[in-house]
N, C-alpha and C positions, 0 to 999 in steps of 0.2 A: 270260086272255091273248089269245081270238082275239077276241072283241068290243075289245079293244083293237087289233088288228091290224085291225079293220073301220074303227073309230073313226078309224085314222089313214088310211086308205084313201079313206075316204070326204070327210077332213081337207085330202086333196088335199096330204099332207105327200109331196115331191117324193124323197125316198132314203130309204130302210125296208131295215136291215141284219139280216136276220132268222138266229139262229144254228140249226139243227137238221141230222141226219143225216138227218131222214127225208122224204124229197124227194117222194116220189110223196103222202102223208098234206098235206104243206105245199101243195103243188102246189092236190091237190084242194078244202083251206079257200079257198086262195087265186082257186079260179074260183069256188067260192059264192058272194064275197065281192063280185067284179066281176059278176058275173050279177044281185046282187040291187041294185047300184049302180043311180043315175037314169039314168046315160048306157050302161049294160050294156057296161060295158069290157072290150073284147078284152084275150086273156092272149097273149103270146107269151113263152118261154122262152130263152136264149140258152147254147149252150154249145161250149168250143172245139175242139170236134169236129164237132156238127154246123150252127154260125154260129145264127142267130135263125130260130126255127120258131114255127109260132103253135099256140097250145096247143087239141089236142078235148076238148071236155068228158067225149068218152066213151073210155073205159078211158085214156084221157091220150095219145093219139095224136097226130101234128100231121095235118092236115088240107089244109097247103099243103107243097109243096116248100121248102128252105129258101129264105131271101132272098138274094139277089145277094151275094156280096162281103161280107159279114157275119162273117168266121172268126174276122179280129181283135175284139178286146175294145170299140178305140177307133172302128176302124168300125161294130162293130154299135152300138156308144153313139150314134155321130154318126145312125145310119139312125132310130135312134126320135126325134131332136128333127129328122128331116126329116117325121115320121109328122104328120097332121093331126087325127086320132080319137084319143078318149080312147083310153088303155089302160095296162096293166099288164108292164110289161119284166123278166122275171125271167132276172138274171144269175146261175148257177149255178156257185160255187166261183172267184169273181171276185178270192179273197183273195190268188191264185197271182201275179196280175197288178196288183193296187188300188195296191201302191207304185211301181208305173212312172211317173213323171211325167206320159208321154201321158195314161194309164188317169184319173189323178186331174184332169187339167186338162180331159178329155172328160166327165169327169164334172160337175164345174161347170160346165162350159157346157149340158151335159143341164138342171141342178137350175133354173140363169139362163133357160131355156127354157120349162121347164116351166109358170111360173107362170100359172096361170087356165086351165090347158090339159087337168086330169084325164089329167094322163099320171105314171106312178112309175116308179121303176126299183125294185125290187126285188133287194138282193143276196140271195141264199139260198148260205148254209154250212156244214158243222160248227165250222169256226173261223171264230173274231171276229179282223179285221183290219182295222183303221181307221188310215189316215193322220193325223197330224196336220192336214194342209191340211182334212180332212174331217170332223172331232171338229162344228164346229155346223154342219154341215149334215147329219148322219144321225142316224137313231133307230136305235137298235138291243134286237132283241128276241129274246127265247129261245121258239121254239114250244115249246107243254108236252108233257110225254110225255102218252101214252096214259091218261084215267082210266079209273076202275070200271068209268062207263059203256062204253065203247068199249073196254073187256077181256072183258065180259058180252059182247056182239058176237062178237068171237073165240072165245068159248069157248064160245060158242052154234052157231057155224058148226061148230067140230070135235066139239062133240058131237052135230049132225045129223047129218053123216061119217060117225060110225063108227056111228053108232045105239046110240049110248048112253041106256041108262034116264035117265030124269028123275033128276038128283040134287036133294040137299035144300040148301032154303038154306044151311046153316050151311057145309056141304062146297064151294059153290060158292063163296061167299065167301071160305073160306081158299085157293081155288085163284086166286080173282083180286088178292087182297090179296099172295100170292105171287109173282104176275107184276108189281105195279105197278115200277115204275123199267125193265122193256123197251119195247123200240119194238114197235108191232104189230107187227112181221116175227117180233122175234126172242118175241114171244108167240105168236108163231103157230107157230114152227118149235119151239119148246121144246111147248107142248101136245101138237103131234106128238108128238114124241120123248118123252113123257112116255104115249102112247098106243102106240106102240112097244113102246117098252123093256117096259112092264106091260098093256099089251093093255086097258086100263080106264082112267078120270080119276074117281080118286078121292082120299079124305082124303089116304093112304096115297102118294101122286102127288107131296105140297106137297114133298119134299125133290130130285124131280128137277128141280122148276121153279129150287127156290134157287140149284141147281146152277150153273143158267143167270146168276142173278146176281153167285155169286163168277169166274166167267167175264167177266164184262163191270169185276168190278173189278182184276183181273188184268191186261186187256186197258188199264186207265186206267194199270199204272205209277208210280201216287204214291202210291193206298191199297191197302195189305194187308187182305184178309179175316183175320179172326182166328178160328180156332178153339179153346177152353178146355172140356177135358176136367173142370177142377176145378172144383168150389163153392165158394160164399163160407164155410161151413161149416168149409172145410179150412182156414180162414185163423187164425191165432189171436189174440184178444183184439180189438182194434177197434169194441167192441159198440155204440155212439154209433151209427161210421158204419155198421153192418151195419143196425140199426133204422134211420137215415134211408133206407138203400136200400129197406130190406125195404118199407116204408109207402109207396113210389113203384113198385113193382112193377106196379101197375096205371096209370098216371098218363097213358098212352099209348094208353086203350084210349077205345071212344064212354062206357063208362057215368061215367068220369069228365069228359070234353064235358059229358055231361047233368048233370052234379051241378053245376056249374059251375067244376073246377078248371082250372087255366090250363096248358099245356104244362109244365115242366120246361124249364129252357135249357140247365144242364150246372151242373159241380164243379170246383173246381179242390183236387188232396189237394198238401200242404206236408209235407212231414219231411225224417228222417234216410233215407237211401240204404240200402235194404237192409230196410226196415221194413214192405213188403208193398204199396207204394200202386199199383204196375202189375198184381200180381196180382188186385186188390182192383175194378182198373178191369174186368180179363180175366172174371174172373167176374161182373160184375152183368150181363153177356150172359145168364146161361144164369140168372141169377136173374128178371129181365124178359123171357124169351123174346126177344129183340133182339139182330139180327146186328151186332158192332162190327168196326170199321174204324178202321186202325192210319197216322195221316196223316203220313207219313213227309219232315220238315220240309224234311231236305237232298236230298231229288229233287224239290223244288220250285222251286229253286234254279237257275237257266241262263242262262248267261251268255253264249250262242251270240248271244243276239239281243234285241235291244229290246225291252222289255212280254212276253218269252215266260215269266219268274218267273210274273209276275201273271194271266197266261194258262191258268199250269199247275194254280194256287191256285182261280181261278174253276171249270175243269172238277174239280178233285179236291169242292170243293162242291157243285158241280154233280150232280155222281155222287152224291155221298154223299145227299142231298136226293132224286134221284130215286128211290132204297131206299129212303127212309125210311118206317115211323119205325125210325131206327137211333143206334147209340152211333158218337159220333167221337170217337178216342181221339188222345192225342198225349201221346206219352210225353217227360219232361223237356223241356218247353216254356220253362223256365229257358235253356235252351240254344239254343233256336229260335227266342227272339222279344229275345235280349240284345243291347243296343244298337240296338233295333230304330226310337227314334226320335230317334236321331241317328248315319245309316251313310251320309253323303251326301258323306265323306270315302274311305270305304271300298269303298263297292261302288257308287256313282253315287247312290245313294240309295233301291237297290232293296229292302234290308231296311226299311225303313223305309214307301215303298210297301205291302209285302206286310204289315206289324203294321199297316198304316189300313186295307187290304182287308179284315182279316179280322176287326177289331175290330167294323167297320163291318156286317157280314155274321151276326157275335155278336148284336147291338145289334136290326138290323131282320129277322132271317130268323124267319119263321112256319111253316117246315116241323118236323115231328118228331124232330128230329136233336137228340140229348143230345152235347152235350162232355164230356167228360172227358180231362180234361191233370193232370199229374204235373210237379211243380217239386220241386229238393233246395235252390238257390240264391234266393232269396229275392226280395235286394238285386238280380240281376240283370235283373228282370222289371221294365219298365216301369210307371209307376204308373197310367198308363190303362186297364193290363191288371186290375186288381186292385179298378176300381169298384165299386160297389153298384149291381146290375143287369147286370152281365155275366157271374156264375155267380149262381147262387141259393144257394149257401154255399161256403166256403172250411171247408176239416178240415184238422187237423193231425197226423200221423200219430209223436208221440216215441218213442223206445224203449220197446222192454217191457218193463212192470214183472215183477216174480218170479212172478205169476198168471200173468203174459202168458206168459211164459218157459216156464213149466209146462207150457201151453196147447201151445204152440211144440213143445215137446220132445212132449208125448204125441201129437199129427198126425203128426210127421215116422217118431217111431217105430212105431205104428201102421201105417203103410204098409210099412216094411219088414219088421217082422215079426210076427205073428199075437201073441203073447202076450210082455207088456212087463211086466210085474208084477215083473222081476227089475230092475227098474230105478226108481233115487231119485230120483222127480221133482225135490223139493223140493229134494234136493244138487246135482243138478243145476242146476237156475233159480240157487241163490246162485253155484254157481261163474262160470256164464255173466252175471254184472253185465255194463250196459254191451253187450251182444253185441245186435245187430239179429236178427231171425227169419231173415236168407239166411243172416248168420255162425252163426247156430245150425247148421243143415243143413249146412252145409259143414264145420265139425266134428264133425257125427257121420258126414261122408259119410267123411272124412278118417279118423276112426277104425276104420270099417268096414274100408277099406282095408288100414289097419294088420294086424288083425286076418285079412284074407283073404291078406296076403303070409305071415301063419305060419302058415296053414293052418289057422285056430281061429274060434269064434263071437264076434263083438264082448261088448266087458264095459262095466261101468260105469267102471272106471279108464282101459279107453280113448279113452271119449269127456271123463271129466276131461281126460289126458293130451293132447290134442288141444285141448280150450279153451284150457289152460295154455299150449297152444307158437301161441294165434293172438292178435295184438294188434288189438283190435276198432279200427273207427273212430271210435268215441266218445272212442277217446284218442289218436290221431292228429290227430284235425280236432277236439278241445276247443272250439274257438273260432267256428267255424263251428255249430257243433248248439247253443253257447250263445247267439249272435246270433237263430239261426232262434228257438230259444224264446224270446226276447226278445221276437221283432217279433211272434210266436205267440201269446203271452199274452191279448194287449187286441185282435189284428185275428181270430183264427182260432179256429171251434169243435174242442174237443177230440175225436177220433175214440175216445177209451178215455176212458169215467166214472171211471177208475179215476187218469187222468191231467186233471181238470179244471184242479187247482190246477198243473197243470206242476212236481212235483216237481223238485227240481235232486239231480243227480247228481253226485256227487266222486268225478272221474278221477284 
């Protein structure tokens, strides 16, 4: 991305909308960039504090007083297309001001000026904000975070610091792989504090740094860091989909680069409500070692301002992608993406908007970032969503069979109490026909209950007595769980070997 920022510098392209927070790192590529230019174009900076200052190479000082009369936006625009020399104009946080009419008409007259002239204006910001009047005449680009390289740097500096012994590769590696998705700053203040807190930067270190990262996802407001205490082990029956996870466990690492496998793009699991498919997404975290992240559809959603949906979506990817490699999770996506390409009735036509953004982002992203989403409604998911080439399989996750059920019963009981051998499995799993693995739980939770208001140890008749008084949803929603296996049959691989042929059940 920054030989692409040279490329267009030296292209003589007249507006370069560059998005980053990190202003002093941008700053600095950006005088490389004009110093190694033919005509060695001066940098000046402009911001509404202190009007246009012209940029020192060294430690980023200005080297002149500001410029005359420069405070405003449109006069400091108007002062660079009076400039005669090349140079580089960086407007800093110009997005506060870019839809004032002045700002944009100053602007085109800048871009009309500029030509043949090796003069750019340069916006720098953390937000993208572009006028319509302005859509072809700016490029806009995202400075990249910090890589390896220049995290080694950092962590070469604070290891000279404190004098720290030479560590080994492998250790340094997993301290820099740790940091990727902060900005130097906030690499630098977490190594610190990771030298603080434990007086050493070592292995034993990587979880103070992550730290740093469920902080920065916190601080974005659209994704939840997810943490999942349980294994996929705890889950019961699904064995299809447990082997297609287990065999991609590694799929993220170099030695699969080298063998030549291709990234993983994501899953999309289809069932009955209640059947395990969010727990199933919650644990392949802690199966792959990969931090997921829970993309929360309806704080995406804002309706304060024009293009800010779309805006919230790009940084919630944004974020997600700078972690990477990580899981992105979105639970009942059925829900989040319905009606999504035809809402131009409904909401201006910003759902619809935000299923091209994301489709689109599905389609061409080459970072590390697994999807994982969770649908119960089928019919309601657009059919663009459901191409070949936008998950790398679709599972289908139906009730459990009486193994399964079995399965189900011995996990849940097992946790609550040490020795379960006083209990019939197998009369168990037939009474519970029909019962999803959460209505399982919830009837023995329900029996327990029972059992603790009489002061006594839960029985096998309690948790019968409890199935008996719950009406599952396989017989409330008959028609719905028959559809979904309908459409399941011939599009969806089965998540249970044991459910290939999708038995039909009579409710």
């Amino acid at each position: 991305m920054k030989e692409e920022l040279s490329i267009l510098v030296k292209a003589q392209y007249p507006l370069i909308y560059l998005v980053t927070p990190e202003e002093e790192r941008a700053e600095q590529e950006i005088a490389k960039i004009a110093q190694s230019s033919t005509q060695h174009q001066r940098v000046f900076m402009w911001t509404m504090t202190q009007g246009m200052v012209e940029y020192g190479q060294s430690h980023g000082q200005s080297r002149q007083q500001p410029q005359h009369n420069t405070i405003s936006p449109e006069a400091a625009i108007q002062w660079t297309i009076q400039q005669r020399e090349p140079g580089i104009f960086i407007f800093k946080d110009l997005h506060d001001f870019i839809t004032g009419a002045g700002v944009k008409r100053a602007l085109r007259d800048a871009i009309a000026s500029f030509k043949g002239t090796e003069k750019i204006i340069l916006l720098m910001s953390p937000l993208q904000e572009v006028p319509l009047e302005l859509e072809k005449e700016v490029v806009v680009m995202d400075f990249p975070l910090p890589d390896m390289a220049e995290l080694n740097q950092v962590l070469s500096k604070q290891l000279n610091q404190t004098k720290t012994r030479r560590t080994s590769t492998e250790v340094r590696e997993k301290l820099l792989k740790a940091a990727l998705g902060l900005t130097r700053d906030e690499a630098e203040k977490v190594y610190r504090k990771a030298h603080v807190k434990a007086g050493r930067l070592t292995q034993e270190e990587v979880d103070i740094i992550l730290s740093e990262k469920k902080q920065l996802i916190r601080r974005n407001g659209i994704l939840e860091y997810i943490e999942e205490d349980e294994t996929i082990d705890s889950i019961g029956g699904l064995e299809e989909l447990k082997k297609w996870l287990k065999q991609r466990s590694g799929a993220f690492t170099e030695r699969a680069r080298e063998y030549g496998l291709p990234q993983p793009k994501g899953m999309l699991i289809l069932g009955v409500p209640g059947c395990g498919k969010s727990l199933i997404a919650k644990t392949t975290s802690r199966l792959w070692g990969l931090p997921i992240l829970r993309l929360d559809m309806g704080r995406i959603y804002d309706g304060s301002m024009v293009g800010r949906s779309e805006a919230n979506l790009r940084n919630a990817l944004k974020t997600a992608e700078s972690i990477s490699p990580a899981i992105l999770f979105i639970d009942e996506i059925d829900k989040s993406f319905a009606g999504g390409t035809g809402s131009s009735d409904s909401d201006g036509g910003t759902s619809s908007r935000i299923f091209g953004s994301f489709l689109t982002w599905m389609q061409e992203k080459t970072s590390p970032v697994f999807v994982m989403a969770t649908a119960n409604r089928i019919e309601r998911l657009p059919g663009e969503f459901l191409r070949k080439g936008r998950f790398d399989e679709i599972f289908f996750v139906d009730l459990p069979t009486p193994e399964e059920r079995q399965d189900i019963f011995r996990i849940h009981l097992s946790k609550r109490r040490e020795d379960i051998s006083r209990f019939d499995l197998d009369q168990l799993a037939k009474m519970s026909e029909g019962f999803s693995g959460a209505e399982i739980e919830q009837a023995l939770i329900a029996a327990m209950y029972e059992a603790f208001a009489q002061d006594r140890e839960f029985t096998q008749l309690d948790i019968i007595a409890a199935l008996k008084a719950t009406l599952p949803l396989s017989r409330t929603m008959t028609e719905q769980v028959t559809a979904l296996r309908d459409w399941a049959r011939q599009r969806a691989r089965p998540a249970a070997s044991s459910t290939a042929e999708y038995q039909r059940l009579e409710f």
